[in-house]
N, CA, C and O atoms as a printed pandas DataFrame, in Angstrom:
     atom_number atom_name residue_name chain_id  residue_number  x_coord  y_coord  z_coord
0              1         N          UNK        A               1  -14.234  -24.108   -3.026
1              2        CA          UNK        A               1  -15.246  -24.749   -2.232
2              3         C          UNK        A               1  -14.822  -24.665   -0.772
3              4         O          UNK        A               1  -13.634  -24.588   -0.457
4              5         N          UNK        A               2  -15.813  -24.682    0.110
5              6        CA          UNK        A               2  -15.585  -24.759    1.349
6              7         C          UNK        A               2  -16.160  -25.813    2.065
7              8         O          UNK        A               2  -17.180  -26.336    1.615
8              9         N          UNK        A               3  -15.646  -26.220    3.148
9             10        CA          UNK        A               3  -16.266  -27.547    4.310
10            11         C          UNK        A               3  -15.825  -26.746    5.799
11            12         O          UNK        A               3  -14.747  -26.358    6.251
12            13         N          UNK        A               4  -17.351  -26.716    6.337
13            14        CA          UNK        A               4  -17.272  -26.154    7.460
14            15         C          UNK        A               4  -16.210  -25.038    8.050
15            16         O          UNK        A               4  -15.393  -25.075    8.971
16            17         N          UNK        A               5  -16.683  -23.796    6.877
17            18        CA          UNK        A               5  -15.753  -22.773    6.430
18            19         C          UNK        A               5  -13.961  -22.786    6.045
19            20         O          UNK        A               5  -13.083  -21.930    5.935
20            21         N          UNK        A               6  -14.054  -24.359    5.922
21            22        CA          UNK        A               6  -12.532  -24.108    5.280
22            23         C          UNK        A               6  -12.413  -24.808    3.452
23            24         O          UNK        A               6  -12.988  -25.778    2.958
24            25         N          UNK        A               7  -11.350  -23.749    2.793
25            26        CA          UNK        A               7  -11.157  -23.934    1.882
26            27         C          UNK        A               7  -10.666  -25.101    1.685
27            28         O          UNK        A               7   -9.729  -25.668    2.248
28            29         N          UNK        A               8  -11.728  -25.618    0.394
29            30        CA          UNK        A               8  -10.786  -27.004   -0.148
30            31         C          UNK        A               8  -10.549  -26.820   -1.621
31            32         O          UNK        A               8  -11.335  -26.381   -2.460
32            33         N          UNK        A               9   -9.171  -27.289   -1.789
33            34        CA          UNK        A               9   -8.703  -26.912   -3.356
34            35         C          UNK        A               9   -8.626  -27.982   -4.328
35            36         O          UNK        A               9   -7.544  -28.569   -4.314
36            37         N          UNK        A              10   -9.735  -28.523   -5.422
37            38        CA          UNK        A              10   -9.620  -29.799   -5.830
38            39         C          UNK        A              10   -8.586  -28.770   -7.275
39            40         O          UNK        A              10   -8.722  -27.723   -7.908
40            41         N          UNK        A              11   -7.528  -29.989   -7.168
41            42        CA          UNK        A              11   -6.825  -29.260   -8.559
42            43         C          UNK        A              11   -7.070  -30.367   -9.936
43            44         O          UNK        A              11   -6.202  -31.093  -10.418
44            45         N          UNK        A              12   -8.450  -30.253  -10.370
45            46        CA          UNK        A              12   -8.441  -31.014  -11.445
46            47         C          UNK        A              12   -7.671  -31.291  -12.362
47            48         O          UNK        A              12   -7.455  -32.357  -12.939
48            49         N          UNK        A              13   -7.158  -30.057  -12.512
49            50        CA          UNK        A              13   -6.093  -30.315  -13.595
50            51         C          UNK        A              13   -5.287  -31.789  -13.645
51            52         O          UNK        A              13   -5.001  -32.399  -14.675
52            53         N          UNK        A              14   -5.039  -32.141  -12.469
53            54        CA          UNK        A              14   -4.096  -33.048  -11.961
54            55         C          UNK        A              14   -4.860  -34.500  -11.530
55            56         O          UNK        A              14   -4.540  -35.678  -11.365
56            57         N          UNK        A              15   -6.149  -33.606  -11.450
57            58        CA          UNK        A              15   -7.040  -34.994  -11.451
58            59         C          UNK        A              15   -7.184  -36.586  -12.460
59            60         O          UNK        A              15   -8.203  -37.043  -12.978
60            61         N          UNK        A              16   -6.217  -36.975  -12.473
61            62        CA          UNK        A              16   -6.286  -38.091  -13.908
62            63         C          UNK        A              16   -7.153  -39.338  -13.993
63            64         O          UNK        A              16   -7.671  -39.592  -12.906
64            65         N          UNK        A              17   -7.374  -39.946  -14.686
65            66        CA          UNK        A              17   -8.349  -41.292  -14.651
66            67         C          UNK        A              17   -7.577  -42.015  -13.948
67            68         O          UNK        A              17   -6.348  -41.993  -13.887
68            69         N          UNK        A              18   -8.481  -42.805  -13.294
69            70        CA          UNK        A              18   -7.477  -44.339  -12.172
70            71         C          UNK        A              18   -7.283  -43.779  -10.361
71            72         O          UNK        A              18   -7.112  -44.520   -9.393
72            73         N          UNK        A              19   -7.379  -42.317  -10.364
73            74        CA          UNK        A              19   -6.852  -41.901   -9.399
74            75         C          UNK        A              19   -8.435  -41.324   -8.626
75            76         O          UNK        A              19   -9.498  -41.069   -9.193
76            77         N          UNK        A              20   -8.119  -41.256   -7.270
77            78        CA          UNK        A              20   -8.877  -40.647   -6.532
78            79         C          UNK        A              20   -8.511  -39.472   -5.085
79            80         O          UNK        A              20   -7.329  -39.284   -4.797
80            81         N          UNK        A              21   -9.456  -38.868   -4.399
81            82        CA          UNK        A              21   -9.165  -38.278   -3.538
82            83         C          UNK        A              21   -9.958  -38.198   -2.454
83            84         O          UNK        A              21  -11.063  -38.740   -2.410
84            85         N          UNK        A              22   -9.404  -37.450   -1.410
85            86        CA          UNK        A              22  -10.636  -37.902    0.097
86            87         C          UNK        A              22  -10.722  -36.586    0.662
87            88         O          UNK        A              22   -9.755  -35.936    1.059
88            89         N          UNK        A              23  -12.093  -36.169    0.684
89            90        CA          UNK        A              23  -12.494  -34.924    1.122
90            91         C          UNK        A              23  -13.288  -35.177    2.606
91            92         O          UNK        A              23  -14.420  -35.637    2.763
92            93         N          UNK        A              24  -12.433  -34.776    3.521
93            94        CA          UNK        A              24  -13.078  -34.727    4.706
94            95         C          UNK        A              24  -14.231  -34.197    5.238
95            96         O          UNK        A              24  -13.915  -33.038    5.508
96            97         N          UNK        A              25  -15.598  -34.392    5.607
97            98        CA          UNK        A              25  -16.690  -33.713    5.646
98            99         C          UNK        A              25  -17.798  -34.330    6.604
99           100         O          UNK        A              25  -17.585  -35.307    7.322
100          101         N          UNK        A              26  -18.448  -33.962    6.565
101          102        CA          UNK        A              26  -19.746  -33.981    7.757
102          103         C          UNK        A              26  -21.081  -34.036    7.074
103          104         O          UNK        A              26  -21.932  -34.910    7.235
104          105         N          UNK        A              27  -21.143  -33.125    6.395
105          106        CA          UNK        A              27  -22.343  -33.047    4.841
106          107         C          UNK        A              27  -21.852  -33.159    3.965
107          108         O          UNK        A              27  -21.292  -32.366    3.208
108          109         N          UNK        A              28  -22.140  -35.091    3.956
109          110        CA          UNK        A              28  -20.915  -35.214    2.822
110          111         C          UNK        A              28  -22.290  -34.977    1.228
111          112         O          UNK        A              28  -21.910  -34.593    0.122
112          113         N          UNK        A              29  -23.134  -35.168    1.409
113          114        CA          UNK        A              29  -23.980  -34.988    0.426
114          115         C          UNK        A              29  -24.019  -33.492   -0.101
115          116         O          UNK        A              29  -23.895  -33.379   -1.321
116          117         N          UNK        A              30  -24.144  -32.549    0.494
117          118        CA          UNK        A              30  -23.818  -31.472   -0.507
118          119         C          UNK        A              30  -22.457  -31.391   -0.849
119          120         O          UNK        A              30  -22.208  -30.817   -1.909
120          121         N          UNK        A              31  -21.599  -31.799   -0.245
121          122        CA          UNK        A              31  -20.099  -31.786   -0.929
122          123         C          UNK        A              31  -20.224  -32.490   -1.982
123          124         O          UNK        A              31  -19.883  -31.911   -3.014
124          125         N          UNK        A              32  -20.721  -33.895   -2.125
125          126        CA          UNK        A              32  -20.528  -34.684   -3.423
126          127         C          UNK        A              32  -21.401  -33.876   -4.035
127          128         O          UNK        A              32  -20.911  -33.469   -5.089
128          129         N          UNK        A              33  -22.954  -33.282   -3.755
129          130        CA          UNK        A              33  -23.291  -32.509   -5.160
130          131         C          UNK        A              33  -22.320  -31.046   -6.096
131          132         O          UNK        A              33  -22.148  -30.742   -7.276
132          133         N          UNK        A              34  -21.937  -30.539   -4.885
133          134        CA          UNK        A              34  -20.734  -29.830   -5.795
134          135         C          UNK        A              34  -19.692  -30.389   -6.660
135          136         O          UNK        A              34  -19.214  -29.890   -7.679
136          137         N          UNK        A              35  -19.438  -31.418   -6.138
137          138        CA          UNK        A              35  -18.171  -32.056   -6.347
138          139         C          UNK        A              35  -18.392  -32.620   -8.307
139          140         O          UNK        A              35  -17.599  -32.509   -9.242
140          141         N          UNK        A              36  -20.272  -33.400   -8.241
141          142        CA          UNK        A              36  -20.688  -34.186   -9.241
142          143         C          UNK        A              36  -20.810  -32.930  -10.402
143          144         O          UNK        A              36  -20.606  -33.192  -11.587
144          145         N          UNK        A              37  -21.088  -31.830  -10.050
145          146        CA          UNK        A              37  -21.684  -30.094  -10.912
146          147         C          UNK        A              37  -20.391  -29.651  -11.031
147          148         O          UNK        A              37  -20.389  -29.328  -12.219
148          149         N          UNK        A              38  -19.609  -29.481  -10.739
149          150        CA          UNK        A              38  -18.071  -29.170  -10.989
150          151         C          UNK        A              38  -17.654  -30.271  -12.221
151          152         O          UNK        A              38  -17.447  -29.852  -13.360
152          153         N          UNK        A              39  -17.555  -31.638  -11.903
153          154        CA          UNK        A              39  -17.159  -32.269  -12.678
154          155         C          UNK        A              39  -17.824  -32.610  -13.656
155          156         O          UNK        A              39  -17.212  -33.481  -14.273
156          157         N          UNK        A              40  -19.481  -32.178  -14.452
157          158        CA          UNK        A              40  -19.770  -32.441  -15.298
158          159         C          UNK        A              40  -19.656  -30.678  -15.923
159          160         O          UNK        A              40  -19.343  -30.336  -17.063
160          161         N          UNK        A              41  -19.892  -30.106  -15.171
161          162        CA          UNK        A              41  -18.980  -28.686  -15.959
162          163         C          UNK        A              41  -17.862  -28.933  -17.180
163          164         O          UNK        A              41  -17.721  -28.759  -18.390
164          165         N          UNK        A              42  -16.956  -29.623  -15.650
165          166        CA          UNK        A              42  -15.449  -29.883  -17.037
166          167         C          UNK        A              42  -15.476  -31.028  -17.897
167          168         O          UNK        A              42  -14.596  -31.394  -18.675
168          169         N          UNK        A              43  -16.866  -31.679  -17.607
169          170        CA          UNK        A              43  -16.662  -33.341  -18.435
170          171         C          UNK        A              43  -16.154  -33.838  -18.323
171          172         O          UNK        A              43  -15.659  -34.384  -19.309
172          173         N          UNK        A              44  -15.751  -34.164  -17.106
173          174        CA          UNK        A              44  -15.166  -35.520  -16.713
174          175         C          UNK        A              44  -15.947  -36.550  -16.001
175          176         O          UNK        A              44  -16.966  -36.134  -15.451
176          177         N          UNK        A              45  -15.657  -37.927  -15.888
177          178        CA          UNK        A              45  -16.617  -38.643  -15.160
178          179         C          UNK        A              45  -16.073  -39.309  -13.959
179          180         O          UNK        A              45  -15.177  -40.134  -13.785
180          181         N          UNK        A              46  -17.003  -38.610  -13.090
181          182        CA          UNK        A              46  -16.390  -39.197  -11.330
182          183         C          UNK        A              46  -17.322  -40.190  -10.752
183          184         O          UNK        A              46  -18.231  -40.618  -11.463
184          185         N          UNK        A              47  -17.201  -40.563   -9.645
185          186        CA          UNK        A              47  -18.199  -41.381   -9.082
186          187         C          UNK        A              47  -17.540  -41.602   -7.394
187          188         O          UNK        A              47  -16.464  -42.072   -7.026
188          189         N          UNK        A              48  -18.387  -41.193   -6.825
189          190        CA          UNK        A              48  -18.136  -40.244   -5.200
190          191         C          UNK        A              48  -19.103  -41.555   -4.571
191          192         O          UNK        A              48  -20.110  -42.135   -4.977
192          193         N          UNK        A              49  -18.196  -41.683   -3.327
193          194        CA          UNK        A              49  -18.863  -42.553   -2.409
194          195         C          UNK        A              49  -18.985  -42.166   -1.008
195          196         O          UNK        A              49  -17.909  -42.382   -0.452
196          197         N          UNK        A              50  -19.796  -41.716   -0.262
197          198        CA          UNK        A              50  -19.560  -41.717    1.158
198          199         C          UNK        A              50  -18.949  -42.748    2.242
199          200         O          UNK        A              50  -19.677  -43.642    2.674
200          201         N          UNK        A              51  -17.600  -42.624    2.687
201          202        CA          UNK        A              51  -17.105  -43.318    3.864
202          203         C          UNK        A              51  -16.177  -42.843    5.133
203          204         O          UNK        A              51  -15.930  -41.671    5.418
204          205         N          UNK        A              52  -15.859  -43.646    5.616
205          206        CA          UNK        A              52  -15.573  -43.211    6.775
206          207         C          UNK        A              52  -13.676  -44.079    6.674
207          208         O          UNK        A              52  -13.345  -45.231    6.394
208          209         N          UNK        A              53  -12.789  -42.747    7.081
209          210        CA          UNK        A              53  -11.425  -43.913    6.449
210          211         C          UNK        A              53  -10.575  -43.102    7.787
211          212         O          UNK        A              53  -10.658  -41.942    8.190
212          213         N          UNK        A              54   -9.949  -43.980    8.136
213          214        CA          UNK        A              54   -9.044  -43.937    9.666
214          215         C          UNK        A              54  -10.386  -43.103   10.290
215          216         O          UNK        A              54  -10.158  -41.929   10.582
216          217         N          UNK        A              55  -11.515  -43.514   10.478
217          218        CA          UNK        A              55  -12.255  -42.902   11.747
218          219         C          UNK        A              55  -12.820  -41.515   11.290
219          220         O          UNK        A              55  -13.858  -41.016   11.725
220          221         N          UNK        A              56  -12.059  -41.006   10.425
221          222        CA          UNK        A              56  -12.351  -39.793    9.422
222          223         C          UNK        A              56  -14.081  -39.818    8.778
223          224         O          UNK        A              56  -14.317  -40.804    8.080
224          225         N          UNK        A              57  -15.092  -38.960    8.942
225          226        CA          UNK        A              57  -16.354  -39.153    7.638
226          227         C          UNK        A              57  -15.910  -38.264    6.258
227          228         O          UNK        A              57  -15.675  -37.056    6.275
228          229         N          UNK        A              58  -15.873  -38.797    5.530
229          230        CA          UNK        A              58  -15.911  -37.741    3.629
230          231         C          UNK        A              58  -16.358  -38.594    2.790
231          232         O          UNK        A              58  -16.925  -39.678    2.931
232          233         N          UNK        A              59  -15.955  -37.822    1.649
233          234        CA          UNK        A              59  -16.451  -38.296    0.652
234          235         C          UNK        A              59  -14.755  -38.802   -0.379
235          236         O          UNK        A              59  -13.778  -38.055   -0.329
236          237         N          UNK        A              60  -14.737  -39.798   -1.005
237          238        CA          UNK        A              60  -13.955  -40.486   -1.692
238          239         C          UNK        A              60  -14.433  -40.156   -3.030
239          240         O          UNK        A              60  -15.622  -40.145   -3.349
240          241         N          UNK        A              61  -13.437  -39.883   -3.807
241          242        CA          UNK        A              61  -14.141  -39.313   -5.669
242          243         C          UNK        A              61  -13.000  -39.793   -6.442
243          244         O          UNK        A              61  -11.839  -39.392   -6.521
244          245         N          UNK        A              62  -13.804  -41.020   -7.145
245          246        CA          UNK        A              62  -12.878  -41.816   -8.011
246          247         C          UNK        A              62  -12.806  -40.628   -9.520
247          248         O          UNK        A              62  -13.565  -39.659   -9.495
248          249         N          UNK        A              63  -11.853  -40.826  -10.751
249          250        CA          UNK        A              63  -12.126  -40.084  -11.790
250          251         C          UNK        A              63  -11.993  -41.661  -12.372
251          252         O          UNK        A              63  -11.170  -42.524  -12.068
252          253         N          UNK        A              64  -13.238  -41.713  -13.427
253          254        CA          UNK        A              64  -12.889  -42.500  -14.496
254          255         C          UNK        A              64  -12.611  -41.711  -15.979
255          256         O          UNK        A              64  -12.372  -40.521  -16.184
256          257         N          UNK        A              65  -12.696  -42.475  -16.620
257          258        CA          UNK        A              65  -12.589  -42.263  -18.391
258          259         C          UNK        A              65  -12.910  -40.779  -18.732
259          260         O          UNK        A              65  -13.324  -40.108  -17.786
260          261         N          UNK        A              66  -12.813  -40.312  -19.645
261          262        CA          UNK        A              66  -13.563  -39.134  -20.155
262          263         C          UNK        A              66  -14.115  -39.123  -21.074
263          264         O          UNK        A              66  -13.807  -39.511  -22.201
264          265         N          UNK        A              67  -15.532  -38.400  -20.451
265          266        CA          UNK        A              67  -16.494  -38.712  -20.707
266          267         C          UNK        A              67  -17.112  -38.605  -22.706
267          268         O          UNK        A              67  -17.018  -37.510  -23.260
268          269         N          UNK        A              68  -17.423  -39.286  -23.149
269          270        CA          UNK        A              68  -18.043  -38.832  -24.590
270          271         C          UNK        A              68  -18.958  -38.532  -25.016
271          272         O          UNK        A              68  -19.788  -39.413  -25.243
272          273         N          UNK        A              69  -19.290  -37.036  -25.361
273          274        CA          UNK        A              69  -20.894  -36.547  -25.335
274          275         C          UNK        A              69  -21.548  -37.291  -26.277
275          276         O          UNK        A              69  -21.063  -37.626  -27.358
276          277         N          UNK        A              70  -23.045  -37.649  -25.735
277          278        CA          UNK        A              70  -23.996  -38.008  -26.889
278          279         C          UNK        A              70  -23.977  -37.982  -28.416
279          280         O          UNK        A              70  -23.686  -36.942  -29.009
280          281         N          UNK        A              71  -24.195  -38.788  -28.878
281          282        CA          UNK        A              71  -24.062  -38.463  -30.889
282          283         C          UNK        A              71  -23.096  -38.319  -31.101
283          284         O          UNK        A              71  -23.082  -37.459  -31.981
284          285         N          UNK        A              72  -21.793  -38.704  -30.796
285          286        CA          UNK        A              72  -20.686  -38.300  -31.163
286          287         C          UNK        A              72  -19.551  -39.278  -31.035
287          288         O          UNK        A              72  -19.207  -39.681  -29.924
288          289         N          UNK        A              73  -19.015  -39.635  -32.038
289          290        CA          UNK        A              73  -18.087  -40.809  -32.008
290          291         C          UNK        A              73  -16.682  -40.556  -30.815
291          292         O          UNK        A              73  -15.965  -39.598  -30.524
292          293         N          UNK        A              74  -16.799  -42.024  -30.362
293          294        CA          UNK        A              74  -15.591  -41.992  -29.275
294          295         C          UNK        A              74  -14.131  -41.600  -30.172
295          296         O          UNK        A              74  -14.128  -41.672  -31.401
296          297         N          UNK        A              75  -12.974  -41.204  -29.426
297          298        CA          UNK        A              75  -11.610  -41.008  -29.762
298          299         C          UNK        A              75  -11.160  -42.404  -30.145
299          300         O          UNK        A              75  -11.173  -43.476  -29.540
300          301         N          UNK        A              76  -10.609  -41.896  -31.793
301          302        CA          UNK        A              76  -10.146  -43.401  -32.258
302          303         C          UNK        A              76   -8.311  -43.268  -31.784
303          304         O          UNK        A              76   -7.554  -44.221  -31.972
């Protein structure tokens, strides 16, 4: 992904529940729509907020739980 032609590298892998990250941006709304289409790709469940942190504008992307598709019993 890019923000105002620079590469940004979200390493999901490493992305775990409880944790979050801060993507610096300007349009922070198409960033969070990539951000929300990426993460239901891999099935995970995020929830992205627009703010402004040390004076900085981005977007903040919590990871919660993972996610459990429809009709289908949760992990016992």
């Amino acid at each position: 992904m890019q923000v105002l032609g620079l590469p940004i590298l979200i390493e999901w892998d490493k992305f775990h529940p409880g944790t979050s990250f801060f993507i610096p941006c300007i349009d922070r709304k198409s960033v969070q729509r990539f951000v929300m289409q990426e993460a239901q790709r891999l099935k995970i469940s995020v929830v992205c907020k627009q703010v402004v942190e040390q004076k900085v504008y981005g977007l903040r992307v919590w990871r919660l739980d993972v996610i459990v598709p429809p009709h289908s019993s949760p992990p016992v």
